[in-house]
C-alpha positions in Angstrom: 0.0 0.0 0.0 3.0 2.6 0.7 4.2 1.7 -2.8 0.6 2.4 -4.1 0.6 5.6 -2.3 4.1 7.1 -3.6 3.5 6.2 -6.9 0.2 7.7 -6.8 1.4 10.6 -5.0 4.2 11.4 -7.4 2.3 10.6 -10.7 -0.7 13.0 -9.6 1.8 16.1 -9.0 3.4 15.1 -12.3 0.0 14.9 -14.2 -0.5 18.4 -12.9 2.7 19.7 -15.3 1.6 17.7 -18.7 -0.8 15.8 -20.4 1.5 13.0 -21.6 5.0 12.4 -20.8 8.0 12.9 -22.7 10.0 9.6 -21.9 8.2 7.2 -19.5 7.3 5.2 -17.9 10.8 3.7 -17.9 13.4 1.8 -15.6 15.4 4.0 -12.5 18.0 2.3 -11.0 17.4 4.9 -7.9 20.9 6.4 -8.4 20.6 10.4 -7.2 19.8 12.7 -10.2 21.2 15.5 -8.7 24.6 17.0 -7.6 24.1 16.9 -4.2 25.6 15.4 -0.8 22.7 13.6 1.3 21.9 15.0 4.2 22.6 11.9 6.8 19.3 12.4 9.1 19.0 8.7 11.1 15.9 8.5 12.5 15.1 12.5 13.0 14.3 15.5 11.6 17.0 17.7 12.3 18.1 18.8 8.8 21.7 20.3 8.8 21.0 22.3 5.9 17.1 22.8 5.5 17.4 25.5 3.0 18.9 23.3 0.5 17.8 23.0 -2.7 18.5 20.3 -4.7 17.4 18.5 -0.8 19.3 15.2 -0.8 18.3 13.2 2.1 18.6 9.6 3.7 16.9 8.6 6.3 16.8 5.6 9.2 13.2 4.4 9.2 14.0 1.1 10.7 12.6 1.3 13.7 8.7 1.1 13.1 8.3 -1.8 16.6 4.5 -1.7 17.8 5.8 -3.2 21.5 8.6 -0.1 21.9 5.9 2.5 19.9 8.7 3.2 18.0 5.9 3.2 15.1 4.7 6.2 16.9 8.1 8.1 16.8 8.0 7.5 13.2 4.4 8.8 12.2 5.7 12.0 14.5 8.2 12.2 12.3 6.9 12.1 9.1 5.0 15.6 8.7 8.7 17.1 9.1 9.8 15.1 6.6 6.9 15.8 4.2 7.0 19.5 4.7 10.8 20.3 4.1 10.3 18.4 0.5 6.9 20.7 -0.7 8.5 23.8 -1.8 11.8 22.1 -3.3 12.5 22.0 -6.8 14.6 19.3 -6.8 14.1 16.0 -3.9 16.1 13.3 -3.6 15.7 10.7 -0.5 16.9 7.1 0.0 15.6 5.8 3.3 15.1 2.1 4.9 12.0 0.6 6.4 11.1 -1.6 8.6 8.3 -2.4 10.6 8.2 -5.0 13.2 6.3 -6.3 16.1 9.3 -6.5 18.4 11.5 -3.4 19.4 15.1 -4.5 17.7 13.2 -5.9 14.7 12.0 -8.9 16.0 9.0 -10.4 14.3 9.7 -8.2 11.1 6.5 -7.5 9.3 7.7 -5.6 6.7 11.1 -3.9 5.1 12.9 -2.4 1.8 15.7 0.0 1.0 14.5 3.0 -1.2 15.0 5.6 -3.6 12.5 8.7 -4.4 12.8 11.9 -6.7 11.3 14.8 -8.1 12.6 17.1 -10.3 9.8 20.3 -10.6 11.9 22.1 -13.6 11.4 18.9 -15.9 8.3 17.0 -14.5 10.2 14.0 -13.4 10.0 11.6 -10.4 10.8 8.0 -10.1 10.7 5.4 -7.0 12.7 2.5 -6.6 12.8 0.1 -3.7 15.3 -3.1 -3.2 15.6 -6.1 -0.6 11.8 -6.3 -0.1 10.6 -8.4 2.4 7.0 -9.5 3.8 6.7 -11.1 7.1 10.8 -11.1 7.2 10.4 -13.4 4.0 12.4 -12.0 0.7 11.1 -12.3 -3.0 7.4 -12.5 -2.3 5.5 -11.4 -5.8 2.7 -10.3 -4.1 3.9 -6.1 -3.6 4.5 -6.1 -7.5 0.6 -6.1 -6.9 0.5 -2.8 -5.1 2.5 -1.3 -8.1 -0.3 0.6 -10.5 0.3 -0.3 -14.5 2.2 1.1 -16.3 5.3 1.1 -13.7 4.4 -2.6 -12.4 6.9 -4.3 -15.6 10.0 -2.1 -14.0 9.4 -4.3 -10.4 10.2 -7.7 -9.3 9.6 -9.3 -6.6 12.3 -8.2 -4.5 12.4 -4.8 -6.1 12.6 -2.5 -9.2 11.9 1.1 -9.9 10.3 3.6 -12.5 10.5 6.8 -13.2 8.4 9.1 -15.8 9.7 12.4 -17.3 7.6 15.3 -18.8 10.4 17.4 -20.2 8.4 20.2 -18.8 8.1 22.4 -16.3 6.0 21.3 -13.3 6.7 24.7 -10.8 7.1 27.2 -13.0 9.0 29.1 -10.2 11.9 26.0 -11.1 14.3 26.6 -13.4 15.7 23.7 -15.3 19.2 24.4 -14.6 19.0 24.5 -11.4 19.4 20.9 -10.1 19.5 18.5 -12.8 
């Protein structure tokens, strides 16, 4: 379902820019577009440099335990994390998740590794996500379901990623030279 949600998220602010797009859907390797260092945030908020812009970040999201509410530190977290992206041109965050029932990660209900963009001066974002587990068990073909068509042929059942590009502006306030 998170999958469904990012994909959704970034293809409706992308749909916003154009009416068809210029290369994509198509493969990302979630490599960083951008010239930018990531911001090494762990498990916080605390952004060293929150004016930056490309924003590179990487996050620690590991620690999503229902018995330590660790879960609940998390979803405190996230409106931060959500906010400082909004008015950027140019996002770039790699994170890793993982929820479990178990403080420590015992009882693992869910993980990955991944790798988000958006790029406002050309209309481009992409997702990717790698080591996908389900109940602590690797290669299980059942996420690919959560991934809407046409992105779904870039994913495997331990990971994959897409990206779709509109070769036009999305914020009119981003110029494409900026970032990418």
């Amino acid at each position: 379902m998170k999958l469904t949600i990012l994909f959704t998220a970034t293809a409706a602010a992308l749909a916003v820019a154009a009416p068809a797009p210029a290369h994509g859907p198509m493969a990302w390797d979630g490599s960083n577009p951008f010239d930018c260092e990531l911001q090494q945030l762990g498990t916080g908020v605390d952004f060293p440099d929150p004016d930056a812009d490309p924003m590179c970040v990487q996050y620690d999201k590991t620690n999503q335990d229902l018995a330590g509410l660790g879960v609940v530190t998390f979803l405190a977290n996230e409106p931060a994390r959500i906010a400082i992206a909004l008015d950027k041109c140019f996002y770039f965050q790699r994170d890793e998740w993982r929820g479990s029932v178990l403080e420590g990660g015992e009882l693992e209900t869910y993980h990955w590794t991944g790798s988000y963009y958006f790029d406002k001066a050309r209309g481009a974002g992409g997702v990717h996500v790698e080591d996908v587990r389900v109940a602590g068990q690797a290669g299980d073909p059942s996420y690919v379901d959560f991934v809407p068509p046409p992105f779904n042929e870039f994913f495997h059942p331990t990971g994959g990623g897409g990206q779709v590009v509109f070769d036009m502006p999305a914020d009119p306030r981003c110029a494409p030279s900026n970032g990418s």
